[in-house]
NUVEXNU-62903 format. One record per residue: residue in one letter; x, y, z of N, C-alpha, C in turn. Coordinates in steps of 0.2 Angstrom, whole numbers, padded with zeros to 4 digits, always signed. Example, Ala and Ser with C-alpha at 12.3 -4.5 7.8 and 13.67 -1.06 7.14 Angstrom:
REM residues 2
A+0066-0028+0039+0062-0022+0039+0066-0016+0039S+0064-0011+0035+0068-0005+0036+0064+0000+0039
***
This chain:
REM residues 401
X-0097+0143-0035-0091+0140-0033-0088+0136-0038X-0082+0138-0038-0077+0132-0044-0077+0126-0045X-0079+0120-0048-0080+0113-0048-0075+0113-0049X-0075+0104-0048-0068+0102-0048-0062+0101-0054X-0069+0101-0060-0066+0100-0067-0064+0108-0070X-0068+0113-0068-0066+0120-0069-0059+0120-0068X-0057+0118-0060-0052+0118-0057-0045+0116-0059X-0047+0109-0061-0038+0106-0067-0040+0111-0072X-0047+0112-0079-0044+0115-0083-0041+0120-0081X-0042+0126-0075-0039+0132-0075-0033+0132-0076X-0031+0123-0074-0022+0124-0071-0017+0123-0078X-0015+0125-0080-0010+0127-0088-0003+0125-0088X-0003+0120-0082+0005+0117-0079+0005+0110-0083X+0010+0106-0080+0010+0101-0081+0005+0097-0078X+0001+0092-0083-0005+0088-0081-0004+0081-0076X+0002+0080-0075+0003+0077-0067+0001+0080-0064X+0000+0088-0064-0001+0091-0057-0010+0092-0057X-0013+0087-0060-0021+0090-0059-0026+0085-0056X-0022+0080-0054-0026+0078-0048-0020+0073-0045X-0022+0071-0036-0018+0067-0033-0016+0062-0034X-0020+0058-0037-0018+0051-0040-0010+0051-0046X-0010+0056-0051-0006+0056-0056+0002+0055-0051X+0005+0062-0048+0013+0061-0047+0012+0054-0043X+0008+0054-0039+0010+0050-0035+0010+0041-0035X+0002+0040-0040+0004+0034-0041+0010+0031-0047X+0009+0039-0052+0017+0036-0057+0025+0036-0052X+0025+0040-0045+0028+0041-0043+0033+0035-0038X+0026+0033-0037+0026+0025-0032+0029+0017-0036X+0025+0018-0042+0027+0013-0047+0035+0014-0049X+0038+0020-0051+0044+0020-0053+0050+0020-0046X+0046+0021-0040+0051+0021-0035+0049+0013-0032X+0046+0010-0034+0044+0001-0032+0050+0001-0035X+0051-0001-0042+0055-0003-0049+0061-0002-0044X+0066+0007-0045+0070+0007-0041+0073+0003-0036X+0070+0004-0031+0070+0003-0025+0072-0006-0027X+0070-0008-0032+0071-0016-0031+0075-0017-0035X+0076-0015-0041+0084-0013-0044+0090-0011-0039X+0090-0008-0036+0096-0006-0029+0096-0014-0026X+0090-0015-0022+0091-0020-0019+0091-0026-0020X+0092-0031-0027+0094-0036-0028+0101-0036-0029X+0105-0032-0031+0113-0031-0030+0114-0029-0025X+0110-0026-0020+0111-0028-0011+0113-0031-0009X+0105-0036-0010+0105-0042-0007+0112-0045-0009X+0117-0048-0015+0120-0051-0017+0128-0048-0013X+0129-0042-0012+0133-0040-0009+0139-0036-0014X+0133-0035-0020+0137-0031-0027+0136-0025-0027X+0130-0020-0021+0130-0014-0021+0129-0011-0014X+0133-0007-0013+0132-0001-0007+0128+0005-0007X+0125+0007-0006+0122+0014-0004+0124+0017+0000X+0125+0025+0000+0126+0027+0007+0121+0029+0007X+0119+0024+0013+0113+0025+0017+0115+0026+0025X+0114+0025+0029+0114+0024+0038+0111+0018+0039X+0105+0015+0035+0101+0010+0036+0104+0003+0036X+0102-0003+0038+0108-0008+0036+0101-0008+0029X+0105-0015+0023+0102-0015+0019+0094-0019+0019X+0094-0022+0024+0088-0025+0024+0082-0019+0026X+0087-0015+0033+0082-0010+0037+0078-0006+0031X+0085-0003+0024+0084+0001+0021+0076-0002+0016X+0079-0008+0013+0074-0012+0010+0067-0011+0010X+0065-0014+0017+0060-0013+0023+0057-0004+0022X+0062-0002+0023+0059+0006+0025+0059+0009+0018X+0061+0007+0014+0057+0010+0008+0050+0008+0005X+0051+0002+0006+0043-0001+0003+0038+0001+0006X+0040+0001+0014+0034+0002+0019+0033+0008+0018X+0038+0014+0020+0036+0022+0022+0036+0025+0015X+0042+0022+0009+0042+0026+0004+0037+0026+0000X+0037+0016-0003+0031+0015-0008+0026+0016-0006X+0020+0015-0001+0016+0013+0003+0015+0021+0005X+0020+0025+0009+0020+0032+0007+0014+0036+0003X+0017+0036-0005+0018+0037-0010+0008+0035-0012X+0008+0028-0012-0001+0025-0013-0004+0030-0009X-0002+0029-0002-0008+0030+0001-0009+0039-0001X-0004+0041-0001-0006+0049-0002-0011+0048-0010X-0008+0047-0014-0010+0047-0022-0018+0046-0018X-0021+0040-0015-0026+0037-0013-0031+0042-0011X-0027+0044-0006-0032+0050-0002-0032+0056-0003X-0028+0056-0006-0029+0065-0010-0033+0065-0016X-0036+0059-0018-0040+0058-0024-0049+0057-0020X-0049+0054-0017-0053+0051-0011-0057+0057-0006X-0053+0058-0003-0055+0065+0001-0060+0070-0001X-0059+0074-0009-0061+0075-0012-0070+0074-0012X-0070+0068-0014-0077+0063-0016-0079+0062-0009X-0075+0063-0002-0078+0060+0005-0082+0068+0007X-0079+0074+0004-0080+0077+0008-0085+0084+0004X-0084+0081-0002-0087+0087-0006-0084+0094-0009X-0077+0095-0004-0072+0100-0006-0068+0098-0013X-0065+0104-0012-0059+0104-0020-0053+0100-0018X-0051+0096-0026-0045+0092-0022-0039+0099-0025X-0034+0094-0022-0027+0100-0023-0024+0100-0028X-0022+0103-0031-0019+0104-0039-0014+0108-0039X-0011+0109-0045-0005+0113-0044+0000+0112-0041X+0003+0118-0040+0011+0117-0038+0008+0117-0030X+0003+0117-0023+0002+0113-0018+0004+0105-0020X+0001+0102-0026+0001+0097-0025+0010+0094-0028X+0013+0098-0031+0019+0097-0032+0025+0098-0028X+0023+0103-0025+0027+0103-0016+0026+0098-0013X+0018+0092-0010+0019+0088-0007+0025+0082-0010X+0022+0083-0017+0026+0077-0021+0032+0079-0020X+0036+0084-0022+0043+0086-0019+0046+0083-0012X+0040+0084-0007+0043+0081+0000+0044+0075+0000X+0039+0073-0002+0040+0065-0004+0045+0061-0006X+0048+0064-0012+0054+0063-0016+0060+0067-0012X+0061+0070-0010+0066+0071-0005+0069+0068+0001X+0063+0066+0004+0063+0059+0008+0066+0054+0006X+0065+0052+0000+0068+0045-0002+0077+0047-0004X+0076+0054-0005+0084+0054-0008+0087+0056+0000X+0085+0058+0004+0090+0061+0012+0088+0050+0013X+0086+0047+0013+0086+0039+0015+0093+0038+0013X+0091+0038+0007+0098+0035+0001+0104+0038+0006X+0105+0044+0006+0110+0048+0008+0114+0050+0015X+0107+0045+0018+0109+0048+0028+0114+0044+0031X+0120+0041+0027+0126+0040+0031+0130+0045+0032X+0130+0050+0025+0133+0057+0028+0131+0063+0029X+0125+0062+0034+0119+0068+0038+0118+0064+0043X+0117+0071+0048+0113+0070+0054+0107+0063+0054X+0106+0061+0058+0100+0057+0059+0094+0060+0060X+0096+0063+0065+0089+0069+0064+0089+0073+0062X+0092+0075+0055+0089+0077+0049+0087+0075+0043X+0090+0069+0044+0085+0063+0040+0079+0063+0040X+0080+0060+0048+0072+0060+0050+0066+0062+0050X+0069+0070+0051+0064+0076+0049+0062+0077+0042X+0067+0077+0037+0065+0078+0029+0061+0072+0029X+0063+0067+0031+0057+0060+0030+0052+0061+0032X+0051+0064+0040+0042+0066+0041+0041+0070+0041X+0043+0075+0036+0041+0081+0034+0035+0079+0028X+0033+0073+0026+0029+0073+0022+0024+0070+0023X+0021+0065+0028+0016+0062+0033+0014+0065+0036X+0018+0071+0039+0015+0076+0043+0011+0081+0038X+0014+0084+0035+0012+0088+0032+0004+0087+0029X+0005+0079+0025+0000+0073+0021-0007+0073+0027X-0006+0071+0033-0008+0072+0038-0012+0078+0039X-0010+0082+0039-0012+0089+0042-0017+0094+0035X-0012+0091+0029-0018+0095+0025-0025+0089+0024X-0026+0083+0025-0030+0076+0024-0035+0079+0031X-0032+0079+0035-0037+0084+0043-0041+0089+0041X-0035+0095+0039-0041+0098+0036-0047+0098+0034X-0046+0094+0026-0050+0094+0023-0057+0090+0027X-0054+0085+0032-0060+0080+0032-0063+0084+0039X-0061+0090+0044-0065+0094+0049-0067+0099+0043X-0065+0102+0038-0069+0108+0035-0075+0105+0032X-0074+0096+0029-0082+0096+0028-0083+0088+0031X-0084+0093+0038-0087+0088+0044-0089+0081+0041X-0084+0076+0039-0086+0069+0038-0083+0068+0042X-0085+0065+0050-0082+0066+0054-0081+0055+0053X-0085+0053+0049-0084+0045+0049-0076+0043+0046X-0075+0048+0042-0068+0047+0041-0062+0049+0046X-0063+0050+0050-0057+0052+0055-0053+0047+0057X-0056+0041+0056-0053+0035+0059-0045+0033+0053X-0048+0035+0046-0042+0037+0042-0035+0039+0044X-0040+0045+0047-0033+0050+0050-0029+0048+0053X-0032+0044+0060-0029+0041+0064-0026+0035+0062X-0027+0032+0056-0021+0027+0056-0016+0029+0051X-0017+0035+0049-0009+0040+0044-0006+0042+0049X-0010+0043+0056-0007+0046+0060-0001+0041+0063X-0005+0036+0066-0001+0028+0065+0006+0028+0061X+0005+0026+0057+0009+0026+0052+0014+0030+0052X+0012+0037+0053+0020+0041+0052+0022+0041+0058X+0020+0038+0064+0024+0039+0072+0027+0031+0069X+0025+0026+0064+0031+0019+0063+0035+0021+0064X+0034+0027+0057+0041+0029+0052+0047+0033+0057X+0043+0036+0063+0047+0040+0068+0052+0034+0071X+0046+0031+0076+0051+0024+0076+0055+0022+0072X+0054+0019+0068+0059+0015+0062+0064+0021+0064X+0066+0027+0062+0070+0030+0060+0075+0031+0067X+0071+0031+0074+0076+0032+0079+0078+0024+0081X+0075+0017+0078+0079+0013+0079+0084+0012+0075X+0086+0014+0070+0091+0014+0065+0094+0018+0065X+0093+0022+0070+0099+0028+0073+0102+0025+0079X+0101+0020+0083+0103+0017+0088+0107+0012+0085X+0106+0010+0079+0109+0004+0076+0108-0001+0078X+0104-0002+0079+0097-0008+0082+0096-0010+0072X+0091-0016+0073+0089-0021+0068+0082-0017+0065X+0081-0013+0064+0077-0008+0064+0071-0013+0058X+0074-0019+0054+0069-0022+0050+0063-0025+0053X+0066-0027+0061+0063-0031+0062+0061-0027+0068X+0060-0020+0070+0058-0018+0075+0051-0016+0074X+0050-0010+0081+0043-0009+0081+0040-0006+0077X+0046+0000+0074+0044+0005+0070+0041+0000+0065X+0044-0005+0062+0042-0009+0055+0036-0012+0059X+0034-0014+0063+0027-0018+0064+0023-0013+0065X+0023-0005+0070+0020-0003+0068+0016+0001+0062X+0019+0003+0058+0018+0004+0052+0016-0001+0050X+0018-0006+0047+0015-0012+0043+0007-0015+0047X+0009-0014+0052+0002-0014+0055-0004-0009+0055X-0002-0004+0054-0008+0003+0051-0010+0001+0045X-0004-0002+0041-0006-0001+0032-0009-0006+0034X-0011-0014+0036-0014-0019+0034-0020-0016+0038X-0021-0012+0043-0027-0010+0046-0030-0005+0040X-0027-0001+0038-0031+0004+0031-0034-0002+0027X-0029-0008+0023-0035-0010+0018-0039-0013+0021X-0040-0015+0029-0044-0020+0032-0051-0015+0033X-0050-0009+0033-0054-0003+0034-0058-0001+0026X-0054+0002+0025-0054+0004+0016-0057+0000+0014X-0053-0008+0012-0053-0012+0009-0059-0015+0007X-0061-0016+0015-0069-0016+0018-0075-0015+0014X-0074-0008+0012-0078-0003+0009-0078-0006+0000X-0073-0003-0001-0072-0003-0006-0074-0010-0013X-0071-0017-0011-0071-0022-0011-0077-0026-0012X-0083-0025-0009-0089-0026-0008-0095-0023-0011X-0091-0017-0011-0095-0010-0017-0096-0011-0023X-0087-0011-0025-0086-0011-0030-0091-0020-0035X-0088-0025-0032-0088-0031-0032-0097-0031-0035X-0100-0028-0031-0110-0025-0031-0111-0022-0037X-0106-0018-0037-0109-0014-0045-0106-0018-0049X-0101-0022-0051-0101-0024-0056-0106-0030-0058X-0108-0035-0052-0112-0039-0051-0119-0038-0055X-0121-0033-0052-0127-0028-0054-0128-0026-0060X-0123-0024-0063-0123-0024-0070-0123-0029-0075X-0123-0035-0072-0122-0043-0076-0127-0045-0074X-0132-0042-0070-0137-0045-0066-0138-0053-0064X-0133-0052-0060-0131-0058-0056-0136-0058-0050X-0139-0066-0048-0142-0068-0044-0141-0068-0036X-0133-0068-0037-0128-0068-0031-0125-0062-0029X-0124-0060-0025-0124-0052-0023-0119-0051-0016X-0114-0049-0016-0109-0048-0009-0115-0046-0005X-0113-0049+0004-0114-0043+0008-0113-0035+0010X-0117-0034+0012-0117-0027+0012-0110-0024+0017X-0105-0021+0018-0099-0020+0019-0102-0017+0025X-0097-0018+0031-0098-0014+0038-0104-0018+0042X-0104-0024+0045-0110-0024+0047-0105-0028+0054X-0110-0030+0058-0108-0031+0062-0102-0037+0064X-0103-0040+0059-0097-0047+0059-0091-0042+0058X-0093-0039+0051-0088-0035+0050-0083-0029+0054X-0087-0027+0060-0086-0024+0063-0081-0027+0071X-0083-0032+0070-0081-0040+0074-0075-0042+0071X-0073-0042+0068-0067-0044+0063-0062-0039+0064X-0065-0033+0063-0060-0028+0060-0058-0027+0069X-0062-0028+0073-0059-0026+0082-0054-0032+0083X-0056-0039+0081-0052-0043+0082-0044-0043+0079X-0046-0041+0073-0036-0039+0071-0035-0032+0071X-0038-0027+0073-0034-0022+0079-0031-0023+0084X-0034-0028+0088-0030-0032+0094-0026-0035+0091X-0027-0040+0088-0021-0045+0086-0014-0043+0083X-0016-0034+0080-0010-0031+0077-0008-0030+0084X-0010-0025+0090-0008-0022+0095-0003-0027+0098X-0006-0034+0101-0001-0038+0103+0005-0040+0100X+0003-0040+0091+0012-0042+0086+0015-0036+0087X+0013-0029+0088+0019-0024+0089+0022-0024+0095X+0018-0027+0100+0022-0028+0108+0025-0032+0110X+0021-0039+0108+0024-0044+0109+0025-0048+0102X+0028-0049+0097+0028-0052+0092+0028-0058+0092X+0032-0063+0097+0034-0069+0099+0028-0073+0103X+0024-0070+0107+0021-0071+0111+0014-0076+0109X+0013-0080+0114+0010-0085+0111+0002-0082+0110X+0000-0081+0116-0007-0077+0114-0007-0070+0108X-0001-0069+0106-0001-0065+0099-0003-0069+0094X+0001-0075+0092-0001-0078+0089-0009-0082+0089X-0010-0085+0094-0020-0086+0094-0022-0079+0090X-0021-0076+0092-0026-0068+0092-0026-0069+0082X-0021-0069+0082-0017-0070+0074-0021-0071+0068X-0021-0080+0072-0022-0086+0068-0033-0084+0071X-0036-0083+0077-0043-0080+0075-0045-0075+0069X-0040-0070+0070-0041-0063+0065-0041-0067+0059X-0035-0072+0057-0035-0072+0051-0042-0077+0049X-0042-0082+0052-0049-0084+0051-0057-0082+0051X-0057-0076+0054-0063-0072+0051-0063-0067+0049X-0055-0065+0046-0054-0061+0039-0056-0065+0031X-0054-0070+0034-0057-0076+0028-0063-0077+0028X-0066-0077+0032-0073-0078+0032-0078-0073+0031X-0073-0065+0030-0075-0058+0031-0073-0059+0021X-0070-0061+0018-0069-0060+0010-0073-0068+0009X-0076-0071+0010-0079-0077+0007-0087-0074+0007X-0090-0068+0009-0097-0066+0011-0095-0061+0003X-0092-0060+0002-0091-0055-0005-0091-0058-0013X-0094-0062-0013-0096-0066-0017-0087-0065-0023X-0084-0067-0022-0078-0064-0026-0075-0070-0031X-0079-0077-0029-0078-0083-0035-0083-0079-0041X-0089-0076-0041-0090-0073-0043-0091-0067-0049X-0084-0066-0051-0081-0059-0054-0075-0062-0057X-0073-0069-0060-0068-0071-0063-0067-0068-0071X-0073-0065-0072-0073-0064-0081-0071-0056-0079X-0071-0053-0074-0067-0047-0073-0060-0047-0068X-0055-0045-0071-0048-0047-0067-0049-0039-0065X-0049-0036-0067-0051-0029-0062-0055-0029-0055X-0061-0035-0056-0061-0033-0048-0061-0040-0045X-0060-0045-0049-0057-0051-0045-0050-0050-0041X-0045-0045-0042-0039-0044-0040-0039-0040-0035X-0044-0037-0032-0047-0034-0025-0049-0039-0019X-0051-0045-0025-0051-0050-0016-0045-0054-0018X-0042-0053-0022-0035-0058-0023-0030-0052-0016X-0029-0048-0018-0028-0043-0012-0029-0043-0006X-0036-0041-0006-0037-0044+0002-0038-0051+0005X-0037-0057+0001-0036-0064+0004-0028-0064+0010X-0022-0058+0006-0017-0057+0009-0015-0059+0014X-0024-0053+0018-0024-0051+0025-0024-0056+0029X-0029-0062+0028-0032-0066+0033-0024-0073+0031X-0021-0071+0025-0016-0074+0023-0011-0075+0029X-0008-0068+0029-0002-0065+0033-0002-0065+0039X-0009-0066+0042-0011-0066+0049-0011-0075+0050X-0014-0079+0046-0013-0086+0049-0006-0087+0050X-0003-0087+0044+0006-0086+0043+0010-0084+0047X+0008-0081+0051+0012-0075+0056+0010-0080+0064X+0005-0082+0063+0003-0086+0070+0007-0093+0068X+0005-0095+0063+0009-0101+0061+0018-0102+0062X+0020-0096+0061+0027-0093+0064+0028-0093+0070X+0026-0090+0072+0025-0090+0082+0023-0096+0082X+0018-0098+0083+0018-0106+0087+0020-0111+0084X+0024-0112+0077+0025-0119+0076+0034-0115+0075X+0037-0110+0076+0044-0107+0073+0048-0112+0068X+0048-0109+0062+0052-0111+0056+0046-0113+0051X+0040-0112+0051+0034-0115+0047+0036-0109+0040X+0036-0103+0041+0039-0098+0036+0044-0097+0035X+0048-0093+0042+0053-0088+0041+0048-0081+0045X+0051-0078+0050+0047-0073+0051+0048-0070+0046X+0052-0067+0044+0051-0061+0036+0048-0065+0028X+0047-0070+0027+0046-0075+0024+0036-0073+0026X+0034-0074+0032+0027-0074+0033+0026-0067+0033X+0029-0060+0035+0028-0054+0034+0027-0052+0027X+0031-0057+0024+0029-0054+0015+0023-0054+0014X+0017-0060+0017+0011-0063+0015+0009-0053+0014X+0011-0050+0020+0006-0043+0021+0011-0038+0018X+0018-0040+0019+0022-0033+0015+0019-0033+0007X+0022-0037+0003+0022-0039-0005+0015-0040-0007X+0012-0045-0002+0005-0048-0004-0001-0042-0004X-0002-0041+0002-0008-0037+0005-0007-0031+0003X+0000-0027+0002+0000-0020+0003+0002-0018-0005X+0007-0023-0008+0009-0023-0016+0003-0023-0019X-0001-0032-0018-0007-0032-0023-0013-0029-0022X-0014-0026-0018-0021-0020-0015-0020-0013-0017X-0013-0013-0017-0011-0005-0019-0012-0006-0028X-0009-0009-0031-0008-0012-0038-0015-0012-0039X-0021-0014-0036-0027-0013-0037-0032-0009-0038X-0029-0004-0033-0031+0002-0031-0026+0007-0037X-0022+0008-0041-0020+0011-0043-0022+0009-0051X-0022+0002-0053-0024+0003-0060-0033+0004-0060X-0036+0004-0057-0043+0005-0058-0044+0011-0055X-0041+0016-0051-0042+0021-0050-0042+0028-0057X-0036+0025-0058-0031+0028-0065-0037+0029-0070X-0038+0021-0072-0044+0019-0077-0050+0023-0077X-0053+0023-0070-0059+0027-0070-0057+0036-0071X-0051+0037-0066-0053+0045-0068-0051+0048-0072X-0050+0043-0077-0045+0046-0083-0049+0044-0090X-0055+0044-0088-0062+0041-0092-0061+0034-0095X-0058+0031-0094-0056+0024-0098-0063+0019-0097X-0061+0013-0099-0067+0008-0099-0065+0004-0091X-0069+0003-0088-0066-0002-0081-0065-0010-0081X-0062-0012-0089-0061-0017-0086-0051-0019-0091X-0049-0024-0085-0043-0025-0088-0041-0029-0093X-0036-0025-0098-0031-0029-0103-0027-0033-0103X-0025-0036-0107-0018-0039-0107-0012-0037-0103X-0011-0032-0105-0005-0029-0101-0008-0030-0094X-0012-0026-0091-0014-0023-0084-0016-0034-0080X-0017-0040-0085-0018-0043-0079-0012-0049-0078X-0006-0045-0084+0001-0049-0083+0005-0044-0078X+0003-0039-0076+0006-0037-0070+0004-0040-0064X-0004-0041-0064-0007-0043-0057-0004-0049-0058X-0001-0056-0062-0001-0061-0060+0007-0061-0059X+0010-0056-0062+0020-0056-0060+0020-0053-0052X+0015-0050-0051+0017-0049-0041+0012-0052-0035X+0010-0058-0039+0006-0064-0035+0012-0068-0037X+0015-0069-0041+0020-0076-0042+0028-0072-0039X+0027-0067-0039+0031-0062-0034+0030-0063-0027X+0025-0063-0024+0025-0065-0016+0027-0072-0016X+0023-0078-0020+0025-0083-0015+0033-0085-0018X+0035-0082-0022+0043-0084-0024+0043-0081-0017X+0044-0075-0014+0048-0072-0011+0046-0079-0004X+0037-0080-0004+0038-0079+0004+0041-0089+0005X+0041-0093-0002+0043-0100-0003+0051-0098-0001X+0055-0093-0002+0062-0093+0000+0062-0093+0009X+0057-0092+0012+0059-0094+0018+0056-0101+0020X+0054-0104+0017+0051-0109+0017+0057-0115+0016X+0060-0115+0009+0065-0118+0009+0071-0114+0009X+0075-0113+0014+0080-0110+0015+0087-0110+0010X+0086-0116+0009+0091-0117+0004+0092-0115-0001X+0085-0116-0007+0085-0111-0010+0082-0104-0012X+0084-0100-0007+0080-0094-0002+0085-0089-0010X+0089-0089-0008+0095-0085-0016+0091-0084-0021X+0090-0089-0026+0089-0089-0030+0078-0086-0030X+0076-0089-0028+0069-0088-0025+0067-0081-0025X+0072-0076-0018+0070-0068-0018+0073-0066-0024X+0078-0068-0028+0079-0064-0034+0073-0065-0038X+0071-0070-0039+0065-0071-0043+0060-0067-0044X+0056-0067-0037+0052-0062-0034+0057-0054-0034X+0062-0054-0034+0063-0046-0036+0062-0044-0044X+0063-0050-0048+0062-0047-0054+0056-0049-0057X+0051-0052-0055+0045-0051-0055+0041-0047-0050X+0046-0043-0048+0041-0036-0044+0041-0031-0049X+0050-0031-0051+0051-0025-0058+0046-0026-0063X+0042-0031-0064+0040-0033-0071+0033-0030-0070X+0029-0031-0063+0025-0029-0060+0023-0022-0059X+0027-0018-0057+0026-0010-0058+0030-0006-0064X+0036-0011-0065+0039-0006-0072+0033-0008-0078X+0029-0013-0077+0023-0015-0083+0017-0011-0080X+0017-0006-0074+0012+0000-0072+0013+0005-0076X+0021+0005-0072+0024+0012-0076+0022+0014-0084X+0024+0008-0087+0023+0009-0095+0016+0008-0097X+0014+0002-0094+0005+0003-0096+0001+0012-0093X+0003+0011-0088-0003+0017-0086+0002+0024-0086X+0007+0024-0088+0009+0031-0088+0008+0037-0091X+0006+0034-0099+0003+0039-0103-0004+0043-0100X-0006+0037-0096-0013+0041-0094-0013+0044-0086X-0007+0043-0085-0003+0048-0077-0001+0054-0079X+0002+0053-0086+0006+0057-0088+0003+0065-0093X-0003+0063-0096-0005+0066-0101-0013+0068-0099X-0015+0073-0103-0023+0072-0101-0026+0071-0108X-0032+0068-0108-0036+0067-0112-0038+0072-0118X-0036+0068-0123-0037+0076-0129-0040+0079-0128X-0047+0078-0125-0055+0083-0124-0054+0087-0120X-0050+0084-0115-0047+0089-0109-0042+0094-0109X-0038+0092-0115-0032+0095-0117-0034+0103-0119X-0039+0101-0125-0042+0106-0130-0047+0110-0125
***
């Protein structure tokens, strides 16, 4: 049978195309940059897109379906792989995804002068698709533990259906269910994923410094206990957002997600920002969740889209950002831990969330505040783009030759 390293050498194409991670996480970073370039002359009222979206909706629905998109495929087209023991997708299959993907984002730009429902459909023509080959792969080699994945991609792309048919209504489509449900899949993947990984990872490094202190084992009953609690908690913020017992559920989840990232020993990994920056990420969660209850039941504590940032910007920016520089590093044989470059990104999209989420805070000067946080978003993945590009971009001489 053909291994997997057989597999990219055979491929004689462009070296983006030889494993999932490369189009898509350089893909994500450059359309992060964009995507915030557009929209700080938006926001100011200096540029128009023809879009159908209003500019906030359009905002919203890029970061969440486009960016967020974009990770999680990179994610699980790398992932799957390793879960399943099959061949990942290389070549021009994996160029064709990446084309739909990038199609999507240009039929958004442009669905003022197009049907809506052919927006729509170019749009989830790539979820579905992402979906359906990710299935595959995970019933042909019966890891039947990971189906719970599928199901919330699955999630995810019925937001993205939502979002799109309420911004064909001409409804507020930012603040609608499409955007909660979405947003609520992706905080339930890293609350899932995150899970796993965080406390692995966290272990092998510890372990090799032979540390006395050692994370709890991931998945155990607490943890299983937390993660049912903010399923619910998410279920009642997509039906009832305002409602009071949404908020309790909230402000519980969020305090035994914090008490679910305090078992990970993670004060301990400060001499590595590599994987300190995995619980700086998933702090977000339990962040976004008290914040969000804190909204509901005291109104005006954040700013409802203010307290959303904790999970848009925070949880889903700096987990993705986490997950893409140390993924990159490993499969591209690099050393795993971070430079200069890689942890003045991580600190310009933490000083990026709370600029953003202090501008609903103090209203006044809310202006000044999300420009701030837009241009330390760009500094944040346009400093991806350029540190990690070469190594998205290019393969390794040994590999090469």
């Amino acid at each position: 049978m053909t291994s997997t390293a057989e597999q990219m050498r055979a491929w004689t194409g462009p070296a983006i195309l030889t494993y999932g991670f490369r189009p898509f996480f350089f893909g994500a970073a450059v359309w992060a940059v964009l995507a915030m370039v557009f929209w700080v002359p938006m926001l100011s009222g200096h540029l128009m897109l023809p879009t159908a979206f209003d500019p906030v909706s359009w905002h919203a629905h890029e970061f969440l379906y486009g960016y967020l998109g974009a990770v999680v495929a990179g994610f699980l087209l790398t992932a799957v792989p390793n879960w399943t023991g099959r061949l990942p997708i290389v070549g021009w299959p994996l160029g064709g995804l990446a084309a739909l993907w990038l199609v999507g984002r240009v039929a958004v730009i442009f669905s003022a002068g197009l049907p809506a429902l052919l927006v729509a459909a170019v749009d989830l023509a790539f979820p579905v698709v992402l979906a359906t080959v990710i299935g595959r792969e995970i019933v042909a080699g019966r890891n039947w533990r990971n189906l719970i994945v599928l199901g919330m991609l699955a999630v995810f792309a019925l937001g993205n259906a939502l979002f799109h048919w309420e911004a064909a209504r001409e409804e507020y489509a930012a603040q609608g269910y499409g955007l909660r449900l979405g947003l609520g899949a992706g905080v339930m993947m890293i609350a899932v994923i995150g899970g796993r990984i965080v406390p692995s990872f966290t272990r092998n490094w510890l372990v090799k410094r032979r540390s006395a202190v050692l994370p709890a084992a991931p998945m155990q009953p607490f943890d299983n206990g937390a993660l049912g609690t903010l399923l619910v908690a998410l279920m009642l913020w997509v039906a009832l957002p305002l409602g009071t017992l949404t908020g309790l559920a909230l402000a519980l989840a969020g305090v035994l997600h914090a008490l679910r990232l305090a078992r990970w020993a993670g004060h301990h990994t400060f001499a590595e920002p590599l994987v300190t920056v995995l619980h700086a990420g998933y702090a977000f969660v339990p962040l976004g969740a008290l914040a969000l209850a804190a909204e509901i039941l005291a109104p005006g504590s954040f700013g409802m889209a203010g307290a959303q940032h904790f999970w848009m910007a925070g949880a889903i920016g700096l987990m993705t950002l986490a997950v893409m520089t140390r993924a990159t590093l490993g499969h591209t044989g690099q050393n795993l831990t971070a430079g200069a470059g890689t942890i003045i990104i991580y600190l310009a999209l933490i000083l990026s969330v709370f600029a953003r989420v202090a501008g609903g805070v103090w209203p006044e000067v809310s202006g000044p505040l999300t420009t701030a946080a837009g241009l330390l978003w760009i500094v944040a993945f346009g400093g991806f783009a350029i540190v990690y590009g070469t190594l998205l971009l290019r393969l390794p001489a040994a590999r090469r030759a």
